[in-house]
The first five atom37 places (N, CA, C, CB, O) and aatype in JSON, in Angstrom:
{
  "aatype": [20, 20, 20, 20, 20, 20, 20, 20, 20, 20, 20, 20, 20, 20, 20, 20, 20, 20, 20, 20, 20, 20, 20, 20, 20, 20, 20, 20, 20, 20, 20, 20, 20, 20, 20, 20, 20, 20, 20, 20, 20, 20, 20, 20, 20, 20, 20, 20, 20, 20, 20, 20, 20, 20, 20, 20, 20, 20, 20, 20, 20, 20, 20, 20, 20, 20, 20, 20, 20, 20, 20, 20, 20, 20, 20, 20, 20, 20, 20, 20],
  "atom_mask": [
    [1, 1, 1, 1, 1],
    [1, 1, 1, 1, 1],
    [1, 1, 1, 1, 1],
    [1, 1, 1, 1, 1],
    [1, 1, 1, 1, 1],
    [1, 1, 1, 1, 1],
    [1, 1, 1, 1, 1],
    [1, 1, 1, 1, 1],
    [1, 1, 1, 1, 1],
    [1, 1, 1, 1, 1],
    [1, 1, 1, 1, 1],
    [1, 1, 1, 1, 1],
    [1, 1, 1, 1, 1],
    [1, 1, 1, 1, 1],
    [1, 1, 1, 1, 1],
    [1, 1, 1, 1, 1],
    [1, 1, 1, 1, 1],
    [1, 1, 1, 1, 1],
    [1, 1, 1, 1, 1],
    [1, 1, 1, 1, 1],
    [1, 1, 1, 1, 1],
    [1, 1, 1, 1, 1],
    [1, 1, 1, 1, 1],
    [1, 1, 1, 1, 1],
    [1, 1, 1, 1, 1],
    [1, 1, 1, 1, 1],
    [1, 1, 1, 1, 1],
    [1, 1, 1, 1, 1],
    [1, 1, 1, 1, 1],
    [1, 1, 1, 1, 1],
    [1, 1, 1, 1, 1],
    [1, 1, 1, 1, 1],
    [1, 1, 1, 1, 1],
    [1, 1, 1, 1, 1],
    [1, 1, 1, 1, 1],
    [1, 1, 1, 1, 1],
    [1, 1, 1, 1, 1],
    [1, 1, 1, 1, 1],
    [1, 1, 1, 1, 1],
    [1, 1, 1, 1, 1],
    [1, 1, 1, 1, 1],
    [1, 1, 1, 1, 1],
    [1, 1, 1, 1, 1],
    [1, 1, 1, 1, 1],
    [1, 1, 1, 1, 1],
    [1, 1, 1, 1, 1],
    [1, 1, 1, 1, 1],
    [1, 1, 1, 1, 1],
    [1, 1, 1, 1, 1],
    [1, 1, 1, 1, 1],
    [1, 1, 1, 1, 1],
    [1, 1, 1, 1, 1],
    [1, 1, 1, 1, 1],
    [1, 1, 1, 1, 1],
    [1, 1, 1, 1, 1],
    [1, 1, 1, 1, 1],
    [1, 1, 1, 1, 1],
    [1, 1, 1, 1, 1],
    [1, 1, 1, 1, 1],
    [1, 1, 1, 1, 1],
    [1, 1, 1, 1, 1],
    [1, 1, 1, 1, 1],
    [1, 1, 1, 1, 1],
    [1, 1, 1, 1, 1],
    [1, 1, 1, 1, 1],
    [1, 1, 1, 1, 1],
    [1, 1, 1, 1, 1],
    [1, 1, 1, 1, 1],
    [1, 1, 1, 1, 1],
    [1, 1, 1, 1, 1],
    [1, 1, 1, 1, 1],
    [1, 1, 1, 1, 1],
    [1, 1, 1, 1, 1],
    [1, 1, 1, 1, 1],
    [1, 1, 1, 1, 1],
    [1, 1, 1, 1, 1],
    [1, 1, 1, 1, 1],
    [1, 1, 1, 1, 1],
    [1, 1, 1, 1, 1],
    [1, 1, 1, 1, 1]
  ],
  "atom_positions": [
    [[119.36, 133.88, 43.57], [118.5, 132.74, 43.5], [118.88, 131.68, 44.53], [118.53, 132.16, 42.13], [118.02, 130.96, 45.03]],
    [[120.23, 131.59, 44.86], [120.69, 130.28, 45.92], [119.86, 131.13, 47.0], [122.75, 129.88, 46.33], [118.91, 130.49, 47.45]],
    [[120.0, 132.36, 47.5], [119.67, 132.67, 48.73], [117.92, 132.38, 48.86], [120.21, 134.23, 49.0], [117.52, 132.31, 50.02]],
    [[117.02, 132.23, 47.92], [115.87, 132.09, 48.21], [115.33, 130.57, 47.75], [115.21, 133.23, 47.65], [114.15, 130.24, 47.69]],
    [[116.48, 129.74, 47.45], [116.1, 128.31, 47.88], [116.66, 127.74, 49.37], [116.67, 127.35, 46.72], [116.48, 126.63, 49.89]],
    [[117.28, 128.72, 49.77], [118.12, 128.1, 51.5], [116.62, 129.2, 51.77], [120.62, 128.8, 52.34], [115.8, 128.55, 51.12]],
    [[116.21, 129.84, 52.07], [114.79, 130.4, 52.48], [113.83, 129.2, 52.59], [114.17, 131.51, 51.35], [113.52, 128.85, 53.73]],
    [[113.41, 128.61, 51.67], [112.12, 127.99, 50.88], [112.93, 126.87, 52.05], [111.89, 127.74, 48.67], [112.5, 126.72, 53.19]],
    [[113.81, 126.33, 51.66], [114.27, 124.81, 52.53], [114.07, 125.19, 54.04], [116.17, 124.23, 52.28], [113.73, 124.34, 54.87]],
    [[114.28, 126.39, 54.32], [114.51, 126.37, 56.0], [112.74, 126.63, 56.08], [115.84, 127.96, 56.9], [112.19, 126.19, 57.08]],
    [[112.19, 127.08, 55.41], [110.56, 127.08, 55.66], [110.16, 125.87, 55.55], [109.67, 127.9, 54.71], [109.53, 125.44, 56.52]],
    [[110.32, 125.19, 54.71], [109.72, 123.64, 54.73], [110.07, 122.61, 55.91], [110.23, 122.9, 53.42], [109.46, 121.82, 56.63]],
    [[111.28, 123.01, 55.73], [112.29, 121.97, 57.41], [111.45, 122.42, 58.59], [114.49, 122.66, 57.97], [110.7, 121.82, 59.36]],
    [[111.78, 123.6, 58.47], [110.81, 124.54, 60.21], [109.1, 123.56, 60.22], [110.19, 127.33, 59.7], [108.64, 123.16, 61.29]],
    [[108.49, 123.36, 59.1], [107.39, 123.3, 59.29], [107.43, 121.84, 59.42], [106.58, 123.97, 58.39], [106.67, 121.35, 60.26]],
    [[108.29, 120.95, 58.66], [108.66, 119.83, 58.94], [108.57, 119.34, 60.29], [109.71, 119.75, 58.54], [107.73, 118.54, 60.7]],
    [[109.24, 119.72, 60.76], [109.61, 120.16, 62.45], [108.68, 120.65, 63.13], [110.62, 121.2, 62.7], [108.75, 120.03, 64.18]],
    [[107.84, 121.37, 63.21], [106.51, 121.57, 63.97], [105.91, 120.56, 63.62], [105.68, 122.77, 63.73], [105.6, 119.92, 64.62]],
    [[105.44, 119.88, 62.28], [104.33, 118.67, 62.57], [104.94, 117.94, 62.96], [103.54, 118.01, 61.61], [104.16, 117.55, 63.83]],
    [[106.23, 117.03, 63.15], [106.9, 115.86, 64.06], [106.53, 116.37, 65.29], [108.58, 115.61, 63.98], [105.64, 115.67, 65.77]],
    [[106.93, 117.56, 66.21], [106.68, 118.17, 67.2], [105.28, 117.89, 67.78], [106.93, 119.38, 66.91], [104.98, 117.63, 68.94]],
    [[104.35, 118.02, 66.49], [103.03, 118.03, 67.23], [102.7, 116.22, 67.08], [101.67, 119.27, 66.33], [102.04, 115.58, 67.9]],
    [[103.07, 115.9, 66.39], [102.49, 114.46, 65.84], [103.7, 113.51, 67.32], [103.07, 114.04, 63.39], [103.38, 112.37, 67.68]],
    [[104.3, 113.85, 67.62], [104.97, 113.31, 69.19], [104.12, 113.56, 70.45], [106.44, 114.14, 69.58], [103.71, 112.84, 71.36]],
    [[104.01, 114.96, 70.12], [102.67, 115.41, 71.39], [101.26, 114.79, 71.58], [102.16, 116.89, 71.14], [100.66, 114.65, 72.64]],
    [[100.79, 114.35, 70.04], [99.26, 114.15, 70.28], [99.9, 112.93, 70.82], [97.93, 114.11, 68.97], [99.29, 112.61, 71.84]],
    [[101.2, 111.87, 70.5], [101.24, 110.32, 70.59], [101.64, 110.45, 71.94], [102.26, 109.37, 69.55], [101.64, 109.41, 72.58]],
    [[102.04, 111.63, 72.59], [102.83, 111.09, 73.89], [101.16, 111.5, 74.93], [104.82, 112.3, 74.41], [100.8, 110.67, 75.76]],
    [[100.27, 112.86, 74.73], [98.57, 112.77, 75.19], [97.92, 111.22, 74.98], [97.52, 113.95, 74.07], [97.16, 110.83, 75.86]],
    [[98.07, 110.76, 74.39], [97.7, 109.58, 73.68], [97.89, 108.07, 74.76], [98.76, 109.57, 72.24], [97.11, 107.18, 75.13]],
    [[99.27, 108.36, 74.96], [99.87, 107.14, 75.88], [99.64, 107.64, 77.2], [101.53, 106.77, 75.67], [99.62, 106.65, 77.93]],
    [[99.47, 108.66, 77.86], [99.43, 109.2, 78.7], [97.57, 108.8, 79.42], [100.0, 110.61, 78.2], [97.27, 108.39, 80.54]],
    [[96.78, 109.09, 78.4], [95.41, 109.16, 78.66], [95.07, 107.15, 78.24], [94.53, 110.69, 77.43], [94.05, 106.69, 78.73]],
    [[95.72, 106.45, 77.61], [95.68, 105.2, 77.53], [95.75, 104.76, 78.84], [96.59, 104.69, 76.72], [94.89, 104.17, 79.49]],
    [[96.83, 105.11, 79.15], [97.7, 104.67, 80.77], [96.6, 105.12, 82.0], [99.54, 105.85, 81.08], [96.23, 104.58, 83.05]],
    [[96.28, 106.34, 81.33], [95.6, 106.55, 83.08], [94.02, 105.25, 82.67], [94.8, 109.14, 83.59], [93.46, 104.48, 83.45]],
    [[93.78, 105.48, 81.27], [92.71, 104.01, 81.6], [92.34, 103.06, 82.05], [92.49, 103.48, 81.26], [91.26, 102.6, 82.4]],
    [[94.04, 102.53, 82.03], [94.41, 101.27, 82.29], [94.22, 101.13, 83.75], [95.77, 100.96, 81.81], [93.75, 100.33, 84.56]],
    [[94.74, 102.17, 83.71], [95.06, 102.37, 85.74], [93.7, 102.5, 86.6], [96.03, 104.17, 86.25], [93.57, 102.15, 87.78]],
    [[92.59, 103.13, 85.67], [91.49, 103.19, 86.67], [90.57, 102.15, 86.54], [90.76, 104.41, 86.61], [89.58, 101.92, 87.24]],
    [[91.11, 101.42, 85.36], [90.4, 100.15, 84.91], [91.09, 98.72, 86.03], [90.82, 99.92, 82.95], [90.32, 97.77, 86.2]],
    [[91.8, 98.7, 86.37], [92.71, 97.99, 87.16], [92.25, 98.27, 88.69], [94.23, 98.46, 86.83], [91.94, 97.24, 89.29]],
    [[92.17, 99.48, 89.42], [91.73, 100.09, 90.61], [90.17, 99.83, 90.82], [92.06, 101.61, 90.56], [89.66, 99.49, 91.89]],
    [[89.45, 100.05, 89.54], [87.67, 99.5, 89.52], [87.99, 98.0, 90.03], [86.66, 99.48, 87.57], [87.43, 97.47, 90.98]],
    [[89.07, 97.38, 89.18], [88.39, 95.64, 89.27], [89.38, 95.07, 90.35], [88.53, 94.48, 87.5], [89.95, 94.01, 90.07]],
    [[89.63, 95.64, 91.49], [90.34, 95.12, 92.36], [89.14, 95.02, 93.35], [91.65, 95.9, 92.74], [88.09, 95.65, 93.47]],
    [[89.85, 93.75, 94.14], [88.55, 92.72, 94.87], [88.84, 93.59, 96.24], [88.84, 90.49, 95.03], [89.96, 93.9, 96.67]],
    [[87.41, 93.96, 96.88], [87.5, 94.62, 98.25], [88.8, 94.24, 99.49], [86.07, 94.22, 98.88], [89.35, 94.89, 100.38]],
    [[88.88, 93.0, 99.01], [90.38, 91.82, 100.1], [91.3, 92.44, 99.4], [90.64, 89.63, 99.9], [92.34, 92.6, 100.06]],
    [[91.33, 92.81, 98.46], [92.95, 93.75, 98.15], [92.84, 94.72, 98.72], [93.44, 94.29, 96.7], [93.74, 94.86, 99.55]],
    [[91.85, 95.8, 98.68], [91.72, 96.8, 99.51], [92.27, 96.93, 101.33], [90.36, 96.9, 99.32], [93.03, 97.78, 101.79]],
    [[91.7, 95.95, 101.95], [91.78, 95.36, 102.84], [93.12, 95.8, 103.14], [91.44, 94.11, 102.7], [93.62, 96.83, 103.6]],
    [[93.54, 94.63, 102.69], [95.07, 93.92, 102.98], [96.17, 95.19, 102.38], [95.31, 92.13, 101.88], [97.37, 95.07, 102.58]],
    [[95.84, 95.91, 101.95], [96.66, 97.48, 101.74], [96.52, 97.95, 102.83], [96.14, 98.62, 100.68], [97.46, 97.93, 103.63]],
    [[95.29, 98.51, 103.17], [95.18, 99.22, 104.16], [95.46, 98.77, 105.73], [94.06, 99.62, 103.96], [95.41, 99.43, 106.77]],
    [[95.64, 97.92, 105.56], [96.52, 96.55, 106.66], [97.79, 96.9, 107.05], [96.88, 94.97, 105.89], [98.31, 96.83, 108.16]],
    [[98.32, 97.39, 105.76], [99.95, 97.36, 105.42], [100.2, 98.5, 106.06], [100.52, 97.38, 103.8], [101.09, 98.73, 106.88]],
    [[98.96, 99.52, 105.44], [99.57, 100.54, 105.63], [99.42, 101.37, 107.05], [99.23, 101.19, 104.59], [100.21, 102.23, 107.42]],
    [[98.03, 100.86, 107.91], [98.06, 100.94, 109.33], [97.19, 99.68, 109.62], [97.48, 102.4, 109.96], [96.03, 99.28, 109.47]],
    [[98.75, 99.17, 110.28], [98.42, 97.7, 110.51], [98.1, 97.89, 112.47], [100.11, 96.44, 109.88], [97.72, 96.86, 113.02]],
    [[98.24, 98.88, 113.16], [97.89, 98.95, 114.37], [96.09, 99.61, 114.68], [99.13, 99.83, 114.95], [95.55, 99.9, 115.75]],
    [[95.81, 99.64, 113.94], [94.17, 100.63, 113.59], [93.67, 99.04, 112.77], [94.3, 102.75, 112.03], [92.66, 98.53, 113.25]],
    [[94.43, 98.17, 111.42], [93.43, 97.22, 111.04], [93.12, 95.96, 112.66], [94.22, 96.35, 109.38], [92.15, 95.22, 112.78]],
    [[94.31, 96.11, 113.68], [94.16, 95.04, 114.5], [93.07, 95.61, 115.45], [95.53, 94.57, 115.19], [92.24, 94.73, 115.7]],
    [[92.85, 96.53, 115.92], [91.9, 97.18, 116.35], [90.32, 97.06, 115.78], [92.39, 98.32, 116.23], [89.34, 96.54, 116.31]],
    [[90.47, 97.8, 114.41], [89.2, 97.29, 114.23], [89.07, 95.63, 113.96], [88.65, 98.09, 113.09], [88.0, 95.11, 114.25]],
    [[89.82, 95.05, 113.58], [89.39, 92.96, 113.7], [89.39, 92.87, 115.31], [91.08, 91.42, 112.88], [88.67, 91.93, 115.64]],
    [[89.79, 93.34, 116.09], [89.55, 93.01, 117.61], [88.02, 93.21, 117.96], [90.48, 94.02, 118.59], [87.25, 92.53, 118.64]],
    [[87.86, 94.39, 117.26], [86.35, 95.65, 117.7], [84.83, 94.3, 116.73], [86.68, 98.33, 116.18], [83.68, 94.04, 117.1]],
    [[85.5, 93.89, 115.68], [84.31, 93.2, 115.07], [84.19, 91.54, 115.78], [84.56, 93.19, 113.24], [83.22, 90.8, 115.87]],
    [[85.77, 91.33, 116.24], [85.36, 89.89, 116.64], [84.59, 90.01, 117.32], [86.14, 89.02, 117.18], [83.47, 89.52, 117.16]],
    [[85.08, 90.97, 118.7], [84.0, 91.23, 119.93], [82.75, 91.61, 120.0], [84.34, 92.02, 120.65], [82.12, 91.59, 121.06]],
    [[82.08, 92.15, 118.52], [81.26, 92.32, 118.26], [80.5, 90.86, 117.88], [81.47, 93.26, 117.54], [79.51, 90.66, 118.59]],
    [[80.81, 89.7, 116.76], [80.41, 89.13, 116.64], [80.12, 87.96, 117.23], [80.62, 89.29, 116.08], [79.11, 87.26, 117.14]],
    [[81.43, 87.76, 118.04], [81.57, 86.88, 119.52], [80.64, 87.09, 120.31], [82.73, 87.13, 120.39], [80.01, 86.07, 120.56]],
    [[80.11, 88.49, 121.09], [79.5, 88.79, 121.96], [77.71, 88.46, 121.29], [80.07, 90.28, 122.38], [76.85, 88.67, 122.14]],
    [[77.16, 88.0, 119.9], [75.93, 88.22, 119.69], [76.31, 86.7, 119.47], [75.24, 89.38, 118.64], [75.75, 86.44, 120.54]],
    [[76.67, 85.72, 119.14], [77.23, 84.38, 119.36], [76.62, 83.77, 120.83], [78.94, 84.52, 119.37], [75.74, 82.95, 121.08]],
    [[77.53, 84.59, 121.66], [77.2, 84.01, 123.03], [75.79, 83.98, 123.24], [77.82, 84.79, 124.16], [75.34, 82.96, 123.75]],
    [[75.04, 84.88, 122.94], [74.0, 84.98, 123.73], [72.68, 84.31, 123.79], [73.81, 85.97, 123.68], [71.87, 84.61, 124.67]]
  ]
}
């Protein structure tokens, strides 16, 4: 009889243990798919001048180029 209550306990524990297992998983899908919300909710509401000024950073010899290419553009219909 002891040997088939250490049975019954290690079946209940085991299963114990799979729903924590899963009930961590749905919470960690959970935070995971929150987060990416946040993130594309944040990337939607960023103002075109943030955009900008990244892409500035990140080739800042191509953004001076094109602000050279539009002044001269807008300079040159100015003059005329």
């Amino acid at each position: 009889m002891t040997g088939e209550r250490e049975s019954l306990q290690d079946l209940e524990g085991a299963s114990k243990l799979d729903q924590a297992k899963e009930a961590v998983h749905a919470a960690t899908n959970t935070v995971k798919a929150t987060s990416q919300t946040i993130a594309d909710a944040i990337d939607a509401g960023r103002n075109p001048l943030d955009r900008m000024a990244h892409w500035a950073r990140e080739a800042p010899l191509h953004s001076i180029a094109v602000a050279f290419l539009l002044g001269a553009l807008l300079g040159g219909r100015r003059r005329r």
